[in-house]
C-alpha positions in Angstrom: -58.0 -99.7 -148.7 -56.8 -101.8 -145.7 -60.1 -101.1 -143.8 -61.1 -104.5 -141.0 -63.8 -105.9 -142.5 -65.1 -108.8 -140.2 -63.7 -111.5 -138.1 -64.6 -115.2 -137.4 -63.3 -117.7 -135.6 -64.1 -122.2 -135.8 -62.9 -124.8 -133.2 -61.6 -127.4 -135.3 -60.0 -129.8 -132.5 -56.5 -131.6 -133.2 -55.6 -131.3 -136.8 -52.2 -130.3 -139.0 -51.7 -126.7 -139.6 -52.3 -127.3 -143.9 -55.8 -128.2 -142.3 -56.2 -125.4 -140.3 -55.3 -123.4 -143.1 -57.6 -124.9 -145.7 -60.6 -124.5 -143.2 -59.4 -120.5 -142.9 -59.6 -120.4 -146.9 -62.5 -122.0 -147.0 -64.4 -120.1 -144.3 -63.2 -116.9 -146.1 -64.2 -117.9 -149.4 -67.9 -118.6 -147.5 -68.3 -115.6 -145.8 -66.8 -113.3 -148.5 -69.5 -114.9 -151.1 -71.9 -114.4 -149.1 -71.0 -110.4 -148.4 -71.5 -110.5 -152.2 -68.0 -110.4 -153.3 -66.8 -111.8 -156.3 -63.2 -111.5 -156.6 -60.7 -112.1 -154.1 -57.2 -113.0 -153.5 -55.9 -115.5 -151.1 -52.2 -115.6 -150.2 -51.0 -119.0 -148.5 -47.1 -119.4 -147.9 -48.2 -123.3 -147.8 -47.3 -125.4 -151.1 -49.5 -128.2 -149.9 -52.3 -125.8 -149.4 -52.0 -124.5 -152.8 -51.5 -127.4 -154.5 -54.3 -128.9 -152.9 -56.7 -125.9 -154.0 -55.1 -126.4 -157.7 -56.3 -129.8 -157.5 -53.4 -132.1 -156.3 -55.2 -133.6 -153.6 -53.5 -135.2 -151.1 -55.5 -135.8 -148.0 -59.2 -137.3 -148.4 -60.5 -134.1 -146.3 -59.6 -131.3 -147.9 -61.6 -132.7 -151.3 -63.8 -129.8 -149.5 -62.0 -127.5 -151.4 -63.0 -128.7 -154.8 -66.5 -127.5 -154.0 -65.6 -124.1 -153.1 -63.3 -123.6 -156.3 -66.0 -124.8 -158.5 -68.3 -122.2 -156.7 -65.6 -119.6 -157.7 -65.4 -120.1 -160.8 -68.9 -120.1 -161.2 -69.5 -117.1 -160.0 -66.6 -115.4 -162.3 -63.4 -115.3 -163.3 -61.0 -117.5 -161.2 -57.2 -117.8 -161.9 -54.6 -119.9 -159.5 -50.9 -119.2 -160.6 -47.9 -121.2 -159.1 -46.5 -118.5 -157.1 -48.8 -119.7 -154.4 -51.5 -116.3 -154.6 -54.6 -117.5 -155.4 -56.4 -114.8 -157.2 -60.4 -115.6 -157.6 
């Protein structure tokens, strides 16, 4: 209903902006599960990012990722279309 749920924020030092973005996902993905919710949607206007939570890894440190989608799709259904929204 567009209610403010929480906030967060990480220091992550110097690092690229897909970083930055992948550690946002994956923080969200953390706290979300852990507020007991199951099925979420993440929007990135990044391709790298997207491709890189499909599975196209690129960069050794965002192999992160791949243990946070296994997580999600453990947990329930989890689908990841092309059109970069990541529905979980």
């Amino acid at each position: 209903n567009g209610t403010w749920v929480l906030g967060y924020n990480r220091f992550l030092g110097t690092c690229s902006i897909s970083d930055t973005e992948l550690w946002g996902i994956l923080d969200g993905l953390a706290i979300t599960f852990d507020k007991g919710f199951v099925r979420m949607i993440i929007v990135s206007d990044s391709l790298e990012v997207v491709q890189a939570i499909q599975g196209d890894f690129t960069k050794p440190n965002i192999n992160t990722m791949s243990s946070r989608r296994s997580r999600s799709r453990q947990s329930g259904s989890s689908r990841i279309t092309d059109d970069q929204i990541i529905d979980l």
